[in-house]
N, C-alpha and C positions, 0 to 999 in steps of 0.2 A: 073898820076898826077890828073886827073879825078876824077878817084875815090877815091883817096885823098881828094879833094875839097867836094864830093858829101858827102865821109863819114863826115868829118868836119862841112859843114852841116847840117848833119843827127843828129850830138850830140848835134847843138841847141836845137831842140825838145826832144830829149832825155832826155838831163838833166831836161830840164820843166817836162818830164815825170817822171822822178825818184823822184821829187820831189813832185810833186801832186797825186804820187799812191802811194808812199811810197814802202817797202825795201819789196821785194817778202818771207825772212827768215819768218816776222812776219805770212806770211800767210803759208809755211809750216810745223810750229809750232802748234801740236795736243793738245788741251785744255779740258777736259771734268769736269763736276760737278755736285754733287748730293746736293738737298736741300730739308730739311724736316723741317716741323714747326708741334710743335703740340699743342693743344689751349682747344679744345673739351673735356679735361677729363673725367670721368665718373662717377671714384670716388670720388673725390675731386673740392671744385671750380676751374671753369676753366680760363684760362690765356687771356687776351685782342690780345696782341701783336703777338704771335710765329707766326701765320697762317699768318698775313701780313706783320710779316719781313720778312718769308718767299719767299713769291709772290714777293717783292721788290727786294729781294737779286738773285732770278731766273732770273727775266727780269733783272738787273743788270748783271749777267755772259752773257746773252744773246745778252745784248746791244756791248758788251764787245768783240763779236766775236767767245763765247766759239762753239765749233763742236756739243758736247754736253751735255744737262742742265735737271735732271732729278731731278721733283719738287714735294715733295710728301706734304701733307696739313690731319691734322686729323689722324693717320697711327696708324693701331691695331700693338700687335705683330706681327703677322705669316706675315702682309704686310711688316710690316718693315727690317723684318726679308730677306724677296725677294728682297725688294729692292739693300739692300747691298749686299747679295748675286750675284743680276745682276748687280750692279755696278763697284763690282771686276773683271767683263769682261769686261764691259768697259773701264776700269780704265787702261788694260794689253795693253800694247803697246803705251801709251799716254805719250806725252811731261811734262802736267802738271793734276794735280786732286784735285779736292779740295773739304772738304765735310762741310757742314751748317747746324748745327742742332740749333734749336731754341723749347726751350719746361725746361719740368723738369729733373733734375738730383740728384743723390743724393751719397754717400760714404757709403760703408757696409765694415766695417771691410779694407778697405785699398782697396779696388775695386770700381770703378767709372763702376755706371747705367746709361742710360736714359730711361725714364719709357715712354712707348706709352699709348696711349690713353683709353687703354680697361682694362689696369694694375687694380689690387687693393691692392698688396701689406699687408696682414693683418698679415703679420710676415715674419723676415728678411731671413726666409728660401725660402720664396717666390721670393726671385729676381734674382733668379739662373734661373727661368722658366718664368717668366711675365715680365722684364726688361733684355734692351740687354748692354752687358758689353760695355764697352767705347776700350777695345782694338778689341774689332771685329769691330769695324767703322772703326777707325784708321787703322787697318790690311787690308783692302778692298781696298786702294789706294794703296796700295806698290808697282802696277805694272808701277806706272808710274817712268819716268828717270828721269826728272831734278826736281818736286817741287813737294813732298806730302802735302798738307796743312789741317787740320782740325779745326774749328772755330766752338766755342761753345758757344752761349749764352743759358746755362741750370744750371746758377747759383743764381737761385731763391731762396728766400725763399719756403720751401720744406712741404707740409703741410702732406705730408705721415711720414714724422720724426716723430711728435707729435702724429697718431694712428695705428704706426705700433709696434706691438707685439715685445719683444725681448726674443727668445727661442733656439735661442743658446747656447747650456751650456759656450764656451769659451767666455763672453760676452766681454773682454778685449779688443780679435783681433778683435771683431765683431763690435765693435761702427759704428753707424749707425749718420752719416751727411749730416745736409742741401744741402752744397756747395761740389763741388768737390773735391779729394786729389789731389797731384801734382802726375805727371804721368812725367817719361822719355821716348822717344820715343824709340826705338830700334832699327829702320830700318834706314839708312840716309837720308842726304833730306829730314827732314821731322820735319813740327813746328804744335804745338798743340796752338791755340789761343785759351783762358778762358778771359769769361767778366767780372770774377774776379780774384782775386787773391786767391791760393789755398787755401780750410777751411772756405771762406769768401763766403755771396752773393750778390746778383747782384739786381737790380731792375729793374723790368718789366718796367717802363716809363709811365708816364701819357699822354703822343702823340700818335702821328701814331705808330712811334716804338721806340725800348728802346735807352736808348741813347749811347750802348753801338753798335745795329745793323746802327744808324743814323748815327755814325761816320765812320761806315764800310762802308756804302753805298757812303760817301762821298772822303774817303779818297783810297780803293781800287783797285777802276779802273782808277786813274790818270797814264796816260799813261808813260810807261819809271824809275817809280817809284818802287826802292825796295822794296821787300813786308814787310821787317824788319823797312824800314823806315816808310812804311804804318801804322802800327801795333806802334811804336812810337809817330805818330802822335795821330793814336785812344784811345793811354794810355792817352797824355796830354789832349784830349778833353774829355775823359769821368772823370777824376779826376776832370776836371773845373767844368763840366756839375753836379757834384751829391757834389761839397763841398770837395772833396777828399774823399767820403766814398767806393767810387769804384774805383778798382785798377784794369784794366786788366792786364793779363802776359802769355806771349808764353813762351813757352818749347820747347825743341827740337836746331837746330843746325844747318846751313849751312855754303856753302864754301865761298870763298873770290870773286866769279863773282857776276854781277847786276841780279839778278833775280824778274822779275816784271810779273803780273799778264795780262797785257796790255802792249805789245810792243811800246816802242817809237817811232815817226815819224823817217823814215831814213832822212839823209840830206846828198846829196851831195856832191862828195869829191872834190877836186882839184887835177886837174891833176899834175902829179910830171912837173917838168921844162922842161926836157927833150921833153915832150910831145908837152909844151908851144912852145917851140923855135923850135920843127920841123915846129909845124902850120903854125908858123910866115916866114920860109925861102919859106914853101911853096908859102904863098900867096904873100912874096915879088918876086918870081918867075913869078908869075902872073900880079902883080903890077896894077888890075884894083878895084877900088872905090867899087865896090860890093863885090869883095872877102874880101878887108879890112872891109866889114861891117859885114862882116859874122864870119871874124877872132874874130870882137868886142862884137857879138853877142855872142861868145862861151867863151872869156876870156874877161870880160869887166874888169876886174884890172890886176894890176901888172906891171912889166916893160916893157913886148914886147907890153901891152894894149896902154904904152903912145906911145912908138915908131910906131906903127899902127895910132895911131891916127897921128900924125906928118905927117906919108907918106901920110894919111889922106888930111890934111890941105897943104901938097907939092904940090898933083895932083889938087888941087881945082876941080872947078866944069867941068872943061873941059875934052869931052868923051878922052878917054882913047882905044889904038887900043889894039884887040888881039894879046900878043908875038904868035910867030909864031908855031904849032902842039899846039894848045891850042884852045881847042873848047869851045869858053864861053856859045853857045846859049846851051850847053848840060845844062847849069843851066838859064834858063832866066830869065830875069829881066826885072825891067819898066823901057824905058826910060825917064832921067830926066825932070824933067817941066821944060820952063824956067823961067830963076832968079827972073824975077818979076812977073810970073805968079799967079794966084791965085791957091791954088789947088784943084782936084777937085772933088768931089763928090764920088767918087770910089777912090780917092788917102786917105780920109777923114778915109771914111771907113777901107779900108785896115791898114792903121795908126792902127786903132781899133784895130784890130783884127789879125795884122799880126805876132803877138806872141803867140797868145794864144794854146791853145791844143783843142778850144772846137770845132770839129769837123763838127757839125752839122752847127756851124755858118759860117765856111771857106765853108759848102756845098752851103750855104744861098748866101753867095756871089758871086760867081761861079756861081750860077742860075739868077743870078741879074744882074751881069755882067759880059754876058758869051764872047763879045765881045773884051776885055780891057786887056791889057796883063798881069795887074795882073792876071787874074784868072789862068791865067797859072802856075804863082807862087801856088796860094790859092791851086790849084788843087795836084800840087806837095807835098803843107805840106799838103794837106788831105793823098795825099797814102804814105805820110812820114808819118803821123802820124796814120794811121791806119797799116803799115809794122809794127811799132813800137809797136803799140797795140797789133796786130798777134804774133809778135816775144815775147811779155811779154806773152802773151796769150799760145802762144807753150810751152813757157818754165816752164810756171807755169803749164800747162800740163803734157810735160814731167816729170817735177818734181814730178807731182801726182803721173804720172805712175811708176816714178824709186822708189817713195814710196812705192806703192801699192804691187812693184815687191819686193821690201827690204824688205816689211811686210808679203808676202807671200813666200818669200825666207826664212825668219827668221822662222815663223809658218813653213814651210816645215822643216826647219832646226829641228825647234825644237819638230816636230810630231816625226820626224826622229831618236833625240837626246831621246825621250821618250819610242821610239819603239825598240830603240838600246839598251835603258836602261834598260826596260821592258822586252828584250830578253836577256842581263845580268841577269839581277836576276833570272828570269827565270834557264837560264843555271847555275848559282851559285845555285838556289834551288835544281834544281836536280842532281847535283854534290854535295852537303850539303845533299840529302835526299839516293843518292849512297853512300857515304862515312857514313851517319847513316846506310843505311843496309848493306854496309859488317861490318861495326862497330858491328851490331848488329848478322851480322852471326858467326863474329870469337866471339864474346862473348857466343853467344849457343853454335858455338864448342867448345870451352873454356869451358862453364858448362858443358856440355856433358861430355870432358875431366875429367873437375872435378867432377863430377858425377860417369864418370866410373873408377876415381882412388879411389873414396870414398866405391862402389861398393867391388871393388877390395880386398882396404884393411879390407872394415867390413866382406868379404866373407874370408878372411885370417884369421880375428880375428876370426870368426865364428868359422873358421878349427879348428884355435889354442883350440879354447873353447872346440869344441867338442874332437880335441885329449887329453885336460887335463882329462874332463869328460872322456872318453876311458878311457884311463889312471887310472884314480879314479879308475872306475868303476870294472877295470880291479883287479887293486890295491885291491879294497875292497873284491872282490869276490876272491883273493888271499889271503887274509887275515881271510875273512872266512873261504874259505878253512882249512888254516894252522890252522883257529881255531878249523874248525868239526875235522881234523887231530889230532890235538894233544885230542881234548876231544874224541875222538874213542882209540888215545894212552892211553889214562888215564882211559879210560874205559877199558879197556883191561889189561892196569895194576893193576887197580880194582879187576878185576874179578880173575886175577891169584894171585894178591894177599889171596884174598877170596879163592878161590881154593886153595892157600897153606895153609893159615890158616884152611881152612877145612878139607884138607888134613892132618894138623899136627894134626887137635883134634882127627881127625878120626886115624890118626894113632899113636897119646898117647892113645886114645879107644881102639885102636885096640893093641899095646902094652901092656896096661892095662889089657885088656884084654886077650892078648896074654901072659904075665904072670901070669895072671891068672887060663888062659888054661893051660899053660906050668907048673902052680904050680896045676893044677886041674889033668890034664894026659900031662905024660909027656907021653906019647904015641903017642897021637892024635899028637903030634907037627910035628913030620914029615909032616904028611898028611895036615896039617892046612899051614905048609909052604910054601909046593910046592902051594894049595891055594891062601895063601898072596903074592905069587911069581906072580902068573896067575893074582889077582887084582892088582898088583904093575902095571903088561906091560898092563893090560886092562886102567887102569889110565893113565899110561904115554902116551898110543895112543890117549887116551880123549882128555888130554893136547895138545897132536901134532895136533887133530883134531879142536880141539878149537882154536890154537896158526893158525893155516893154515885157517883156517876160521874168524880169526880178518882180518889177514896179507889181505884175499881176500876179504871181510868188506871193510878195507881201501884202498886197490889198486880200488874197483868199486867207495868210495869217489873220491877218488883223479881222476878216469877216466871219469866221471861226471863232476866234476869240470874242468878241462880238458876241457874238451865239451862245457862247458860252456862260458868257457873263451875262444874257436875259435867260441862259436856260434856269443859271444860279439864282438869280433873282424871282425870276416867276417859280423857281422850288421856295424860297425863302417867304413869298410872298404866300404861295399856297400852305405852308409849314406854321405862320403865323396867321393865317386865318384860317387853320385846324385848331393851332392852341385855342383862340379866341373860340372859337366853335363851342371847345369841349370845356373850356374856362365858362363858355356862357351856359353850356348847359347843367355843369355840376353846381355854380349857381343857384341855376332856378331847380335842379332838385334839392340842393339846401335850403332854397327859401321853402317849396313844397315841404319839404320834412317840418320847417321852422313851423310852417301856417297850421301843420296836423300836428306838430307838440304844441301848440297856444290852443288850438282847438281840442286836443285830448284834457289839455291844462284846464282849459275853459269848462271842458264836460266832468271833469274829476272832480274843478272846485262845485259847480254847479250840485253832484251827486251828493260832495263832501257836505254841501247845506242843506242840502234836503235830510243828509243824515242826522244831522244835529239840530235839523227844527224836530225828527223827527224823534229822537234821544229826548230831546226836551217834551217831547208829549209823553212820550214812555215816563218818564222819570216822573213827570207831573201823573200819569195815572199812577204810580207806583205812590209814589210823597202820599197823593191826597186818600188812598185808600192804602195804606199801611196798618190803621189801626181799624180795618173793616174784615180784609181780608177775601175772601170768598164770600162772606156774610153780606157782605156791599154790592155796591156794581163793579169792583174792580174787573170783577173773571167775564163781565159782560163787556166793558169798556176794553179787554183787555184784548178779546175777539174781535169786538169792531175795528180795533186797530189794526190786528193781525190781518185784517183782509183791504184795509187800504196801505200796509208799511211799504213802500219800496226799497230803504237800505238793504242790501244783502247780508251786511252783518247782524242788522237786529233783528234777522227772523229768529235765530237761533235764542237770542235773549227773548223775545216774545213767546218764544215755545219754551222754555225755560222759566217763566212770568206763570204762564198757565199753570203749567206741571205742579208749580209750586204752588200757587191758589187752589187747585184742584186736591193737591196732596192735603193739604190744611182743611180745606172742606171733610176731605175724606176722614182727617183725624178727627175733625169736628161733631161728624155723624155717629164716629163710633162711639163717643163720651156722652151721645145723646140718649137720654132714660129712652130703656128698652131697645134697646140698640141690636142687632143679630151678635155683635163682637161680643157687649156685654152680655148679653144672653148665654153666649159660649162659656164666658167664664165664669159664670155664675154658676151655669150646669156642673161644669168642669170639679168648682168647690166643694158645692153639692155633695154630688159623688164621694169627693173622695174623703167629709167629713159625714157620710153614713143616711144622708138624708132624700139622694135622689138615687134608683135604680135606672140605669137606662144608658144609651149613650148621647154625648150632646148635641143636639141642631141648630142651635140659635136660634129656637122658634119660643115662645113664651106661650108653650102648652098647656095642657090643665095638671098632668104629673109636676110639671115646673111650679107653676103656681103653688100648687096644693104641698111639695115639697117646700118651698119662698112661706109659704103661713104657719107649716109646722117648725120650719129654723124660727121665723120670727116667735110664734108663740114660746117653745123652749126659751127665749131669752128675754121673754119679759114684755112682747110688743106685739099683742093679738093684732090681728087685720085679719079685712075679707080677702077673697081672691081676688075681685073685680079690680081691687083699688093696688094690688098687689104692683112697684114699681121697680125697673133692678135699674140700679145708679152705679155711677162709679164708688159711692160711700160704701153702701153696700156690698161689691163684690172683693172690697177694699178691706169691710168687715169679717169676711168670709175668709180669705187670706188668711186670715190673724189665728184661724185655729191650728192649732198644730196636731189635733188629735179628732177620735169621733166626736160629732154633736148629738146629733140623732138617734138614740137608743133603737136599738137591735130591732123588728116587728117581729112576732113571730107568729103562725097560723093556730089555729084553733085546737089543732091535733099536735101542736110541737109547743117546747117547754125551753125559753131561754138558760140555757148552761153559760157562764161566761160571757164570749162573745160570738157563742153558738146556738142557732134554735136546733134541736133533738126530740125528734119523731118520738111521743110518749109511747112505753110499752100498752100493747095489749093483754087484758087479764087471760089468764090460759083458763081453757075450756072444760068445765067440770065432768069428770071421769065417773064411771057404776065405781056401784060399789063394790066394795071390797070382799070377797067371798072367804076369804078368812085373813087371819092375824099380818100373815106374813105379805097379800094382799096389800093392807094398808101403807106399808112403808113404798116407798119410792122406789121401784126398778131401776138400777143404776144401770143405763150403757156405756158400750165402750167411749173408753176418753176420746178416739179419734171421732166416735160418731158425735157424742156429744159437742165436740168442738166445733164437726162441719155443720150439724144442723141450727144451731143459732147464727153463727156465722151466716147461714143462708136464707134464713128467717128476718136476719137483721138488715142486709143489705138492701132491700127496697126501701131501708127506714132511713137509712143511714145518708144516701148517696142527696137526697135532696137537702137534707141540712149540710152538708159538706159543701153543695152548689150554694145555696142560699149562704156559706159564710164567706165562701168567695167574690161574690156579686159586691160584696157591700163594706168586708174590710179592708184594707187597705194599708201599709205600713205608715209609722211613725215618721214625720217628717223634721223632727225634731234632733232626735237622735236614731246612732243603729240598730238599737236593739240591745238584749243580750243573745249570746250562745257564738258570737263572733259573726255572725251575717244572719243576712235578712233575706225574706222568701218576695218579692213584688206580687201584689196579686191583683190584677185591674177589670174591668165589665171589658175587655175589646179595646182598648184606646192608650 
């Protein structure tokens, strides 16, 4: 029941708190903004306004709470260009983004510019290169989650319209305008604000700024305020402000919740009833004047408020005993004055102040009036209200931290979901670049194939060709033949024709003759007979010898021929078992080639899997230590790999893998407290803010140290040497100075002048006395002497504070100086 009472209250103050710090949402809520104005043109006259709605509209997000406001003023291409660039990372993980341009813009063919400050534009081909497109702005905040917003006031009249070239042959699509076109956005969440309305422009303002940035300035950051109603409001005041000539209009689209650029004051809820009416049984449980005030204190309306008050006015002013296991002094209180007392001085105050949250004043009291039983009260809402403080203070902590953790959870997730991704494609490429080379090997064996059937059959044709040729050849030389044959027959029949013809005339001669012999002597006939009988069978054997000597004529033709036609044959026969020869051999060196491309195929695919089991270990060492790093076993696993890998491609990634874990270690070491890096530039700062003499080593020596306790003492944080740490905070600290820290030392016998220690004069040496009047006055020497002897008197004095202000000052890093430059003066370095 106790703790009942205690916690009860404990939500007095509470509530006061939730209300006076407002709703912790608002401040876990990530906000970033970029804002550029650009005024400075180069080529064309320049603009009054953009550069200082600019500067207004920055310290505006700024004022506003944003995390962060990134303000650029005057911006070339290639700057601008980085800006958005780096703003797309900041943008990535952000609640809300919102980007401000202020400057010129213009329409090319259906594509919205902004032109930076160095642009010239001397034709419309030029704005692809000198001016940056309107969706690469817009595209630079996508990574934020609940609100993309871009706000453009770059709807000027355009004075690049009027001398820019038109050399586009399509001039139709190309039209080149003042004011912007209308753009839809394409991402969600996401509204394009124009200070006009599309095709139309805007005017610059004859004030501070235009009156289209004046009304943004005023209507944007009102807290709790939807940014469409915002944007609503700025339509109706700029239409007032210009006569209706300017029409602002957003594009784009959101959903049905409040979305405001400035979170509203939280307020308060009311407890549900239930909660009421426990309070209330508790403290009529207790039934003492203080608890009902406490009850009051936490519910001051409602209906248990009035029946409190009742029990209130039943107990009157009379004390009131503790019911019994009820320990009230656990919560104490004043006791009452009496009824016509006056009250008093510390009852006055407390009155004051016994509500409020402001701590320092409940301390004030409590020191004032340390005797008085309030303080005891005051003293309890101070550690009630600093619990409270802690507890809000934890938890917005916490909170950070479980962001911090969700955002490096998410980024892991998503190095992760990139590396998984990345070793997809990966493995789909080399699955896609396997399946091209056996693709590409069954298609050689395939030509090959078709090669050696082409082969094949033009070596068939060949055959064919050459047995028809045979064939012919044969044929003809057969034909000849038959022709020398029959003309040896025809000759032959020739000749025995001729032979008989000559034989008949010879033998009508010879008959002729022979009856004429025969009627000359019939005598002689006998004997001329047997004669004509002897040249009869000497003829006839002529005939036979003749007849036997064609017949052997034409059997040596025909055995010739003959010969000829096995010599033709046996060349045709040898002619076609060469082809086949050489057909059979280029064969089998195409199958030989075929069998070492399936075997080089087979050793490719074979290498090709070894590489991608071997990729997939890589990848998998890489995935599961991404968020280790060198800190893990990555750089261990990374090496044992590197000495069993055999792909020849991944050596080059495995040494690349190293290099990189090793790099990160390396960065790792140097952020490490006491580091040689940080040592260097800690010395480095040192130095040049007055506090270390020497030059730096990265060694954290005792001059080090002992300089590290004198900066910290100067700033409010004694420590020993021993404990003495250099962090990145600190050299981070150090930084930050822009001038000396460390006042001048000077020695025992020198007197800081300025920012000079000066060798104190010596008193001059007491002289006799004076032997008369004129004695006593001063002997004046010559001016030249007088001038060289202190001169020379002085310079041993002189030259060591001269070195000593050199050792240790060093110029302004802030600004140049005056006198128009600056002297550098360093220890060596």
């Amino acid at each position: 029941m106790i703790r009942r009472l205690i916690a009860l209250a404990a939500r007095i103050g509470g509530a006061i708190l939730l209300v006076a710090l407002g709703s912790d949402s608002a401040f876990a809520e990530r906000r970033v903004a970029l804002v550029v104005g650009n005024s400075t043109y180069q080529s064309v006259p320049q603009l009054p306004n953009p550069s200082r709605d600019a500067s207004s509209v920055a310290r505006m997000f700024r004022d506003a709470g944003f995390d962060t406001v990134e303000t650029l003023v005057n911006v070339g291409n290639l700057e601008f260009k980085r800006a958005i660039r780096k703003f797309e990372t900041t943008a990535d993980q952000a609640d809300i983004a919102v980007v401000y341009y202020a400057g010129h813009g213009l329409e090319i063919g259906g594509t919205n510019y902004l032109i930076p400050v160095d642009a010239r534009l001397a034709s419309d081909r030029d704005a692809d290169d000198e001016a940056i497109p309107l969706e690469r702005l817009v595209s630079s905040a996508d990574g934020a989650k609940r609100l993309r917003l871009v706000i453009l006031d770059a709807c000027r009249d355009n004075p690049f319209v009027t001398t820019m070239r038109r050399e586009r042959r399509n001039s139709a699509t190309r039209a080149v305008s003042g004011g912007l076109g209308k753009v839809e956005p394409t991402s969600t969440d996401t509204l394009i604000a124009y200070a006009a309305k599309a095709g139309s422009t805007a005017d610059d303002g004859d004030g501070e700024h235009s009156p289209f940035t004046t009304s943004v300035l005023k209507n944007l950051p009102v807290p709790g305020l939807d940014v469409r109603l915002a944007f609503g409001r700025v339509r109706d005041e700029v239409l007032k402000a210009t006569g209706n000539r300017q029409e602002p209009f957003v594009y784009g689209a959101l959903g049905g919740g409040t979305i405001s650029l400035v979170p509203a004051p939280a307020v308060p809820q009311e407890q549900p009833v239930s909660d009421v009416k426990a309070d209330y049984d508790l403290v009529q449980k207790i039934g003492t004047k203080r608890a009902w005030e406490v009850f009051l204190a936490t519910h001051p309306t409602g209906f248990y408020a009035e029946l409190a008050r009742a029990q209130m006015e039943a107990l009157g002013n009379q004390p009131q005993a503790a019911p019994p296991n009820v320990q009230v002094a656990a919560y104490p209180q004043a006791p009452a004055p009496p009824r016509d007392a006056p009250p008093t001085k510390e009852q006055i105050e407390w009155d004051r102040i016994k509500d409020s949250v402001d701590i320092p004043a409940l301390q004030r009291f409590v020191k004032r009036f340390p005797d008085s039983p309030l303080a005891i009260a005051a003293q309890q809402r101070v550690d009630m209200l600093k619990q409270a403080n802690q507890e809000r203070e934890d938890r917005a902590r916490a909170e950070r931290e479980a962001a911090r953790l969700a955002a490096e959870e998410a980024k892991r997730k998503a190095d992760q979901e990139k590396a998984e991704l990345a070793a997809q494609r990966k493995r789909e490429d080399d699955e896609r670049r396997a399946r091209e080379a056996e693709a590409a090997e069954k298609a050689r064996a395939a030509a090959a194939a078709v090669a050696a059937e082409k082969k094949r059959q033009e070596d068939e044709r060949r055959a064919r060709e050459a047995e028809a040729e045979r064939q012919a050849k044969a044929a003809e030389a057969e034909r000849k033949a038959l022709e020398a044959k029959q003309r040896a027959e025809q000759a032959e029949r020739d000749r025995i024709a001729a032979e008989a013809a000559t034989a008949k005339a010879a033998a009508e001669k010879q008959a002729k003759d022979a009856e004429e012999a025969r009627k000359r002597a019939e005598i002689a006939a006998a004997k001329q007979a047997s004669a004509a009988e002897k040249k009869r069978l000497e003829d006839e054997r002529r005939a036979a010898a003749a007849e036997a000597e064609r017949l052997a004529k034409a059997a040596e033709v025909e055995r010739k021929a003959q010969e000829a036609k096995q010599r033709a044959e046996q060349a045709e026969r040898d002619r076609i078992a060469a082809e086949a020869a050489a057909a059979k051999a280029a064969a089998e060196k195409q199958a030989r080639e075929a069998d070492e491309a399936r075997k080089a195929a087979e050793l490719a695919a074979a290498r090709e899997a070894a590489c991608k089991s071997e990729q997939s270990r890589l990848d998998a060492i890489i995935a599961k230590d991404s968020d280790k790093g060198s800190d893990g076993s990555g750089i261990d696993d990374l090496k044992a790999f590197s000495k069993t890998v055999t792909c020849d491609r991944l050596g080059p990634v495995v040494v690349a893998a190293i290099d990189r874990f090793n790099v990160e270690a390396a960065k790792r070491a140097a952020t490490q407290p006491n580091s040689p890096q940080l040592v260097t530039s800690a010395q480095t700062e040192l130095v040049r803010i007055g506090c270390l003499t020497g030059k730096p080593d990265g060694r954290l020596s005792d001059p080090t140290r002992a300089a590290l306790v004198r900066y910290l003492a100067i700033g409010g944080q004694p420590t020993q040497p021993d404990k003495i740490s250099v962090t990145t905070d600190l050299v981070a600290e150090l930084t930050k100075h822009a001038t000396r820290v460390c006042p001048l030392q000077c020695k025992s016998d020198e007197t800081l002048k300025g920012d000079v220690c000066v060798a104190n004069e010596k008193p001059a040496p007491a002289t006799a006395s004076r032997k008369s009047d004129d004695e006593d006055k001063p002997r004046r020497k010559p001016a030249a002497t007088a001038e060289r002897e202190p001169a020379r008197r002085a310079k041993p004095e002189t030259e060591a504070p001269r070195a000593r202000q050199q050792a240790v000052a060093r110029p302004s890093i802030v600004s140049g100086g005056g006198g128009g430059h600056s002297t550098m003066i360093g220890v060596g370095f």
